[in-house]
C-alpha positions, 0 to 999 in steps of 0.5 A: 176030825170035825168041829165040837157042837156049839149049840147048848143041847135041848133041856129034857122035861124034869127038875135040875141042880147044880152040884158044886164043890165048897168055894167053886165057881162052876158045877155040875147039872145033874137032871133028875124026872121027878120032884120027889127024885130032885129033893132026895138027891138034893138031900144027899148031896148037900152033906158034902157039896154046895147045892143050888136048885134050878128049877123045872123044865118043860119043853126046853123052857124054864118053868117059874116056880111059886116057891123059893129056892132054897140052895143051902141052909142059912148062916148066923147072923152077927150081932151088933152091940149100941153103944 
């Protein structure tokens, strides 16, 4: 038996999330080719998981991108009452 991989394997070219239960630390990279296939997976997980969006990524490289990502929707915020 020989020793596992120790390098991180290349990134393929196309978008990523990281899908985690509720309350978790760590997730699951989930890759997907197009932008429109990213959202719609991103859409369905959301009902049940949290959700964080990664990015783009173009030979092996992370692409910065223009707009923010959005990983959830936002909470309330509380309301404070001057005295």
């Amino acid at each position: 038996m020989g020793r596992p991989p120790t390098r991180p394997k290349p990134l393929r070219d196309g978008y990523y999330l990281d899908i985690r239960n509720k309350g978790s630390n760590s997730g699951v990279k989930i890759f997907r080719e197009t932008l429109e296939e990213m959202e719609e997976a991103a859409k369905t997980y959301r009902k049940s998981k949290d959700v964080i969006v990664l990015g783009e990524s173009k030979n092996g490289e992370w692409v910065k991108d223009k707009k923010p990502k959005v990983a959830k929707a936002p909470k309330a915020k509380a309301e404070t009452k001057d005295k």
